[in-house]
BADREN-157239 format. One record per residue (C-alpha): x, y, z; residue in three letters. Coordinates in steps of 0.5 Angstrom, whole numbers, plus 500, padded with zeros to 3 digits. Each point is the difference from the previous one (the first is absolute). Layout:
<nodes>
XYZALA;...
</nodes>
This chain:
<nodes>
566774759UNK;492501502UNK;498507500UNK;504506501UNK;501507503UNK;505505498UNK;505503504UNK;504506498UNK;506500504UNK;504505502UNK;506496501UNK;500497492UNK;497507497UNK;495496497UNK;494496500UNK;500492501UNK;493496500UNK;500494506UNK;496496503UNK;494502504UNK;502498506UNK;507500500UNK;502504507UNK;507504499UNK;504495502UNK;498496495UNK;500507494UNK;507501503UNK;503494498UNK;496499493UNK;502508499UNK;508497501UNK;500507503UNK;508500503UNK;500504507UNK;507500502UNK;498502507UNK;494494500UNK;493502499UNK;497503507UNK;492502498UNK;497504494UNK;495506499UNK;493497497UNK;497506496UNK;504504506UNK;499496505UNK;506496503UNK;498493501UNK;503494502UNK;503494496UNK;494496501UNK;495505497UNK;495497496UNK;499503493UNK;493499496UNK;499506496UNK;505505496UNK;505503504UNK;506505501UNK;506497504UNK;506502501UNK;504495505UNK;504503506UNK;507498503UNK;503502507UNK;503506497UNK;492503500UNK;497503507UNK;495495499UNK;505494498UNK;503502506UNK;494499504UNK;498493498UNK;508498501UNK;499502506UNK;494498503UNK;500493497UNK;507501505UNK;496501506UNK;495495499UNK;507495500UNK;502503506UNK;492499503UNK;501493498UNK;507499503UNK;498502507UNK;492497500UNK;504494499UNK;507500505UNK;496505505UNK;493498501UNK;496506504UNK;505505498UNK;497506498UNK;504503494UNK;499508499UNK;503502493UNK;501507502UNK;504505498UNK;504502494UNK;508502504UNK;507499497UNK;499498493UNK;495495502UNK;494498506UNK;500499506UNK;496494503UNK;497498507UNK;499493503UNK;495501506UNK;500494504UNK;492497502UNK;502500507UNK;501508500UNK;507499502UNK;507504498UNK;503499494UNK;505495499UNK;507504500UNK;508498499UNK;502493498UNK;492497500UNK;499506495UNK;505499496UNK;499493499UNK;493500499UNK;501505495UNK;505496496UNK;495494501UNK;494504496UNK;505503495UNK;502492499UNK;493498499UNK;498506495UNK;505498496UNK;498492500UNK;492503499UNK;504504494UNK;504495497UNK;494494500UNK;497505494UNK;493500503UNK;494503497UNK;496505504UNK;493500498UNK;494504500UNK;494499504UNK;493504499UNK;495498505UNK;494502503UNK;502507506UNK;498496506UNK;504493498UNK;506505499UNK;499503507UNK;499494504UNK;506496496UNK;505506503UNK;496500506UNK;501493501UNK;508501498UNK;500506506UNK;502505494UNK;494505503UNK;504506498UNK;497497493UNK;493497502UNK;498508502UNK;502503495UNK;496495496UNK;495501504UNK;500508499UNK;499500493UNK;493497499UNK;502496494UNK;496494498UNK;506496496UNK;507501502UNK;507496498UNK;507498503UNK;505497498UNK;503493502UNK;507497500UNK;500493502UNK;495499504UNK;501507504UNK;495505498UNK;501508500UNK;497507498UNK;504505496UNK;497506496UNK;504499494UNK;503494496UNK;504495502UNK;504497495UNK;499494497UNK;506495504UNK;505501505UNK;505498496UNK;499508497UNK;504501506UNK;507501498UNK;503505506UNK;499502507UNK;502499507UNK;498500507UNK;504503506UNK;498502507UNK;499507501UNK;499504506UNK;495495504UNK;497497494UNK;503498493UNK;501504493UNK;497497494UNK;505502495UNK;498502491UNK;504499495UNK;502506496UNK;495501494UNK;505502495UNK;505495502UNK;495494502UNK;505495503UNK;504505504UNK;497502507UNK;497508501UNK;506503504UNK;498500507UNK;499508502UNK;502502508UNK;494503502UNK;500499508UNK;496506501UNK;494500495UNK;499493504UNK;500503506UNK;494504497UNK;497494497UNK;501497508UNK;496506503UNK;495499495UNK;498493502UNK;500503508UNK;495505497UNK;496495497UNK;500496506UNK;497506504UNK;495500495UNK;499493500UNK;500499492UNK;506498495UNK;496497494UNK;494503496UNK;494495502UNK;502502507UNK;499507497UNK;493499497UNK;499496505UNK;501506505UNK;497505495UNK;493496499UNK;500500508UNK;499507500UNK;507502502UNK;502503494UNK;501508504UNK;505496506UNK;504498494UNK;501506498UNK;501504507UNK;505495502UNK;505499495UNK;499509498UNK;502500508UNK;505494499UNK;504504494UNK;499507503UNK;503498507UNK;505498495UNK;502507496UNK;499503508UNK;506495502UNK;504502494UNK;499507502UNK;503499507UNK;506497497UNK;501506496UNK;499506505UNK;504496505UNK;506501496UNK;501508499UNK;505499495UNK;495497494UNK;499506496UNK;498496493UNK;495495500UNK;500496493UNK;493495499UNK;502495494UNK;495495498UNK;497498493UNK;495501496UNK;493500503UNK;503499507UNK;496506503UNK;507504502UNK;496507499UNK;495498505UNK;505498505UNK;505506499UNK;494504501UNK;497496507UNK;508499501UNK;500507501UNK;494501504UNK;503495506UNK;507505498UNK;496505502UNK;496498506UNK;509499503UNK;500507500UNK;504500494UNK;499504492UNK;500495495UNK;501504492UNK;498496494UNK;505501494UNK;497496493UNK;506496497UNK;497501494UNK;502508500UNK;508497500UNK;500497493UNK;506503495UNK;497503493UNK;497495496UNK;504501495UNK;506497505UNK;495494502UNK;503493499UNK;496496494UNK;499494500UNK;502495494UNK;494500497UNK;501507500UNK;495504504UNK;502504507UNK;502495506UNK;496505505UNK;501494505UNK;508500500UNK;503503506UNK;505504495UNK;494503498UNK;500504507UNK;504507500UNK;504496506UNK;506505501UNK;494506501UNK;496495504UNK;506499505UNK;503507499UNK;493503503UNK;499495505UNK;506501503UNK;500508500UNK;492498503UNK;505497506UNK;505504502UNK;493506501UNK;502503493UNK;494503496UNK;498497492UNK;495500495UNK;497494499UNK;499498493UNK;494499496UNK;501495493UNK;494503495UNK;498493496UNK;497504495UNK;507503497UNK;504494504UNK;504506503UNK;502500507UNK;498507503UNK;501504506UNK;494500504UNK;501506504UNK;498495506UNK;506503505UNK;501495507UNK;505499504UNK;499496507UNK;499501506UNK;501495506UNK;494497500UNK;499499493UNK;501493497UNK;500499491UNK;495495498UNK;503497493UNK;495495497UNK;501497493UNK;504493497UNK;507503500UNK;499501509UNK;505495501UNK;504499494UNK;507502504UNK;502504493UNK;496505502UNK;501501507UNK;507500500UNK;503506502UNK;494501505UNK;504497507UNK;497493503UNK;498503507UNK;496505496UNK;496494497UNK;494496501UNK;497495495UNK;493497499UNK;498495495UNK;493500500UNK;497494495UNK;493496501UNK;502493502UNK;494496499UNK;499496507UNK;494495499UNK;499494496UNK;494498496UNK;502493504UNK;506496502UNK;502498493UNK;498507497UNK;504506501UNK;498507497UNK;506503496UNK;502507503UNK;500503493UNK;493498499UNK;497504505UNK;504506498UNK;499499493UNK;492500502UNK;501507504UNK;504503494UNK;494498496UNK;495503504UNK;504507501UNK;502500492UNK;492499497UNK;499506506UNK;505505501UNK;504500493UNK;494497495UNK;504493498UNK;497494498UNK;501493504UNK;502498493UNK;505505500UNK;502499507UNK;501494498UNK;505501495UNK;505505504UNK;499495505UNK;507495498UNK;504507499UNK;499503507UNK;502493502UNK;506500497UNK;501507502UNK;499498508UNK;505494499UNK;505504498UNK;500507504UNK;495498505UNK;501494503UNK;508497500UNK;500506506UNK;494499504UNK;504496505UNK;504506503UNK;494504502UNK;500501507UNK;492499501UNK;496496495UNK;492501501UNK;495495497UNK;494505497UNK;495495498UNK;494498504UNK;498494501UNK;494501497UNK;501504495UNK;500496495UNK;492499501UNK;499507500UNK;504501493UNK;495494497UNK;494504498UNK;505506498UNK;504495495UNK;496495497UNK;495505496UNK;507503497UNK;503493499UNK;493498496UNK;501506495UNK;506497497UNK;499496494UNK;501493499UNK;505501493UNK;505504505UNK;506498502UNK;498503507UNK;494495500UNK;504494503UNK;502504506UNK;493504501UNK;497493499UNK;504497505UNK;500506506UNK;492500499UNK;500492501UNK;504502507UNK;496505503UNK;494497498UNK;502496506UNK;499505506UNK;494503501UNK;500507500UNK;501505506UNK;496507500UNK;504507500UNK;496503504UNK;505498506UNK;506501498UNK;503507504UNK;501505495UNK;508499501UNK;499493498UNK;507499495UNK;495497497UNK;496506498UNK;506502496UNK;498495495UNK;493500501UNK;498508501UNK;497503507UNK;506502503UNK;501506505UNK;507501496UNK;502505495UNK;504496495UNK;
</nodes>
């Protein structure tokens, strides 16, 4: 056998010895490791690697399936890639932008060189149904994708040559001397992660028109040869459509473009354009509110992270400057008494569940608020986990709206003994808009796991490692509570800020570094870290002190 190194793995608890220079394929197979949903990748001493990994020295491993984030994310760029593959080949010149996670899936663009209008009705249909075709063609000739380090420049001028410019700069703005791509049959491709070892790894997907372009459609990761249920999502896709106008206002949609900007010295113009973007943004929404006297309750819902308190809080000042009163109540005050909170199988207190809100006091006293009649307001006591009188007493007066933040906003549970016409709903989240490169998309939680990191080390004294740890339950409690709802909002706004994650970098990546390598979190750590490092980072010094992003990063003229 030659020389060997020892792997510890995860998978088989225990420790095996292969041969040095074996890559994780090959310590796979030897392993006889049976995954029945198919091996994706693995964490390398908790680092997630791909499946052509070289192995030299003792190693931790443990071998992921698209069950996994990380898993997931392999499936599906080695999925893009294809997709890439399939239009170079049927459509030369065409520009492919793999751009925004909508409907279960992602939606995609395909630019004509010449500048002219997409293709729409039948052309579109059957250039989808061609590209769709040929993908699977591509999955079904079982080919290798390969992967290339060389030096910086060749890889830049190879894509530049290829008329994939959104790579080349952003190659161009790290300055590294060696980088790597990968290659697929002669076609060449950059991605930030692994790929997965051949095409016929891809067992499920579809592609189908969508508004004016295409939707890229994932299987489900528990249930991998079944599509993910399309979701309708109209008008989360109008916002995502109107950040694409805003960023042609600005004249940058990907990160090299970014860099690019910023190394020019227009890094202050990014700032005070895309703040006076989303503030003309919040001003539109209260217009539309004081123009309808009947609105009374304004309900803000949105997840964790997404800078709702920041926005109810300039929400209110735009209220304010319609001539109208707005009063912030704190949904947090109508919890029922612990001991009647919903628990959760495991035992702990469900405080995410919408049951664990005093729903008939909720409604009873807005209702008592509409028709001129005076209450107090309650008071929850966290330390007893008793609700309280406040001794608060308000009652409203013709110019006065109700501000209501919080997860359970839109949840019609809630709300439902309050009248519709008295109603107006928000959904504010941070929609990631910017791509590292055509091919390369920036998953929205990403950016608001990052702001939730900031904020935590800040305000509450938690670690990124702990951060990082409660990251999957808050997810999951969003996908429950927040998001089945966020479509029968009346407005939904964007609070991210196109630059945002350039001023976050500096803020995030000493918190990131401090996580141990021994940890579970490190792999994510590791891999937000590797992200960032592709921006370069912004100064605060010219983020206006009402900036959402002051929330998380500290500086605000808000009291919170």
């Amino acid at each position: 056998m030659g020389k060997t190194i020892t792997i510890r793995c995860k998978n088989t608890g225990r420790s095996h010895k292969v041969p040095m220079g074996f890559n994780l394929e090959e310590v796979y197979e030897m392993l006889e490791i049976q995954m029945p949903l198919g091996v994706t990748s693995a964490k390398v001493n908790n680092k997630v690697e791909g499946l052509h990994f070289m192995l030299f020295n003792d190693k931790d491993v443990e071998f992921l399936d698209i069950s996994s984030s990380s898993g997931m994310r392999t499936y599906t760029r080695s999925l893009f890639f294809v997709l890439y593959k399939a239009v170079r080949e049927l459509y030369p010149g065409m520009r492919l932008r793999i751009d925004t996670p909508v409907s279960n899936g992602y939606y995609c663009t395909l630019e004509p060189a010449d500048g002219a209008a997409p293709a729409g009705g039948d052309e579109a249909a059957a250039r989808c149904t061609a590209i769709r075709q040929r993908m699977q063609e591509i999955i079904d000739a079982d080919l290798p994708f390969h992967r290339v380090t060389c030096p910086t420049e060749e890889a830049i001028r190879l894509f530049r040559e290829s008329g994939l410019e959104s790579k080349a700069q952003l190659l161009e703005s790290l300055g590294s001397l060696y980088t790597h791509y990968y290659t697929l049959d002669g076609t060449a491709d950059y991605f930030y992660g692994s790929l997965l070892i051949r095409t016929s790894q891809i067992t499920c997907f579809d592609l189908l028109t969508y508004g004016e372009g295409l939707l890229l459609r994932l299987p489900d990761p528990q249930q991998p040869g079944k599509l993910r249920p399309m979701r309708e999502q109209a008008k989360m896709f109008d916002v995502f459509r109107e950040q694409h106008r805003w960023q042609k206002i600005l004249g940058i949609s990907t990160v090299g473009e970014l860099n690019k900007a910023c190394e020019e010295g227009y890094a202050n113009d990014l700032i005070n354009v895309s703040e006076a973007l989303q503030e003309k943004k919040i001003s539109q929404i209260a217009d539309r509110i004081a123009a309808q006297p009947a609105y009374k309750v304004i309900l803000i819902a949105g997840p964790s992270s997404s800078g709702k308190t920041t926005f109810s809080k300039r929400l209110s000042v735009q209220l304010m400057a319609c001539g109208l009163h707005p009063v912030p109540l704190s949904l947090d005050d109508y919890f029922v008494n612990r001991a009647d909170t919903p628990r959760l199988p495991n035992g702990d207190y469900d405080y995410e569940n919408v049951e664990a809100m005093n729903i008939p006091l909720f409604n009873a006293q807005m209702n008592a608020l509409l028709h001129g009649e005076e209450v107090e307001l309650p008071r929850y006591n966290f330390k007893t986990g008793q609700s309280e009188g406040s001794g608060q007493r308000l009652k409203l007066k013709s110019d006065t709206l109700l501000i209501l933040e919080g997860i359970h906003a839109l949840n019609p549970r809630l709300t439902a003994d309050i009248p519709d016409a008295n109603k107006f709903k928000i959904y504010a989240s941070a929609l990631t808009t910017i791509l590292l490169d055509d091919h390369n998309y920036i998953p929205t939680t990403d950016n608001r796991l990052l702001r939730r990191i900031v904020r935590d080390y800040k305000y509450r004294g938690y670690s990124a490692e702990d951060t990082i740890r409660r990251w999957p339950e808050v997810r999951e409690g969003e996908e429950r509570w927040i998001f089945p709802f966020q479509e029968q909002a009346d407005e939904m706004v964007n609070t991210a800020l196109l630059f945002e994650l350039a001023t976050l970098r500096d803020q995030a990546l000493p918190l990131l570094e401090r996580v141990p390598e021994h940890a579970p979190e490190y792999s994510e750590a590791y891999r937000l870290r590797k992200f960032l490092g592709y921006f370069r980072p912004i100064s605060l010094e010219g983020l206006p002190p009402t900036s959402l992003l002051r929330e998380f990063l500290g500086g605000s003229t808000f009291r919170y």
